[in-house]
N, C-alpha and C positions, 0 to 999 in steps of 0.2 A: 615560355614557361621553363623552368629551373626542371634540367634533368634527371633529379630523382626525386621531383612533385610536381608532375604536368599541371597540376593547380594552383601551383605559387606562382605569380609573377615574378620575375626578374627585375631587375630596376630600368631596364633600358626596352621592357614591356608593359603595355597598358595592362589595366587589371580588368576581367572580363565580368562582365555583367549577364546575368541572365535575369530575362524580362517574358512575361506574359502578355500577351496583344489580343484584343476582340478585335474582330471585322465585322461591327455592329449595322446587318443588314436587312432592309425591307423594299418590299416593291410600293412601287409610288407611279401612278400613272403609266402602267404596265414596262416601267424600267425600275431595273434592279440601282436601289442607292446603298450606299455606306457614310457611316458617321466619321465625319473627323470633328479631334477638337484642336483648341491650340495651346502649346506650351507655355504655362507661366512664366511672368515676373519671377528671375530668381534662380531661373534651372539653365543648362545648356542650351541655347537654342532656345532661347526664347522668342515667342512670336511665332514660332516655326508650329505649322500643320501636321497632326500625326494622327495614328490610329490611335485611340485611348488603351490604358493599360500600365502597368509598370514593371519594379522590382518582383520578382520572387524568392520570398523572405526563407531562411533559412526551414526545412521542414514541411514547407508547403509545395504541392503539387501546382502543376497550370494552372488546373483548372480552381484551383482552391486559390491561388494570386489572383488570378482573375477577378474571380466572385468579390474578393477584398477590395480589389482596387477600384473595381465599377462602383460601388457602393458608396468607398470615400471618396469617390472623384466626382461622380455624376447622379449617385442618389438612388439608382435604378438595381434589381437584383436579376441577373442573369440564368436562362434555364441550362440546358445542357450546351459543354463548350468543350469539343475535342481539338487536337491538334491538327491544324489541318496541311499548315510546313514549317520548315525551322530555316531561317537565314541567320547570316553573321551580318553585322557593320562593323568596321574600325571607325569608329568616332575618334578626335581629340582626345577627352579623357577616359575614352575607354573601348574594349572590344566587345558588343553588346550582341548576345544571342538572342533572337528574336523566336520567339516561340507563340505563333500566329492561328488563330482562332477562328473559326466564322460562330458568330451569335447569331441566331434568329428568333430568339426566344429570351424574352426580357419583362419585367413586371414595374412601371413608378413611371413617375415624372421625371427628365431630365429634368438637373440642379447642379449646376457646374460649381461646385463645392470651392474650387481650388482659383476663383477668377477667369476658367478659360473661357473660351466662345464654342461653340459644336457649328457643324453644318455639315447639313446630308449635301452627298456629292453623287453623281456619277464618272465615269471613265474620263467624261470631260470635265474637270475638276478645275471650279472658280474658285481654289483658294490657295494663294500663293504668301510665301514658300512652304512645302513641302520640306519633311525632316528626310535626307538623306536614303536612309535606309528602309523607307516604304515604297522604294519606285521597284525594284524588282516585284513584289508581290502586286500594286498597282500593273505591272507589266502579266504575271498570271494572272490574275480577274479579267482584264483582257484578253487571254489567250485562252480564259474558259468560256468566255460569250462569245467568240467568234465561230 
């Protein structure tokens, strides 16, 4: 970041992203699952396995991204969604803030708006690859069931 506007990118730095994430969770045969979907045709990382969620748009809260993005992406309207931690990733095109949610409270039909696929997972998760920067907090969920 350029020394007199830590929010400007420099040219020989990515320009940072801040994103809103649910960790869309229910119990299923007395194990805790979480939703992943998968990243469209067209985006970074396509095919790749994430936690759903996105951009937060200039003026909007977390939890107000949130609510936007579950909406256009998967159909569904989410209840209450606090911050539950914040990671960084350095991706390729960009250094992305990860501002991470647990949901357990959602109203609709999934309807993957956007082409992806969804699948409830547990800690043993049969879907591969995984986007980068969900293994540290997949790494917490972990260390809070143990």
């Amino acid at each position: 970041m350029s020394p007199s506007n830590p929010s400007v990118p420099t040219p020989d730095q990515p320009k940072r992203v801040e994103v809103a994430v649910g960790i869309v969770l229910r119990q299923h045969e007395g194990q805790e699952q979480f939703l992943l979907g998968s990243r469209p045709q067209g985006k970074p990382y396509a095919g790749y396995w994430e936690f759903p969620g996105g951009k937060i748009e200039a003026g909007e809260s977390v939890e107000e991204a949130l609510r936007r993005e579950f909406e256009e992406e998967l159909g569904i309207t989410i209840g209450a969604a606090e911050i539950w931690r914040v990671t960084e990733h350095d991706y390729e095109h960009a250094l992305v803030r990860l501002h991470w949610c647990k949901v357990r409270d959602w109203q609709g039909e999934f309807e993957m708006r956007e082409g992806q696929q969804v699948a409830w997972q547990s800690l043993q998760t049969t879907v591969t690859p995984i986007l980068p920067g969900a293994y540290p907090v997949l790494e917490a969920l972990a260390q809070e069931q143990a």
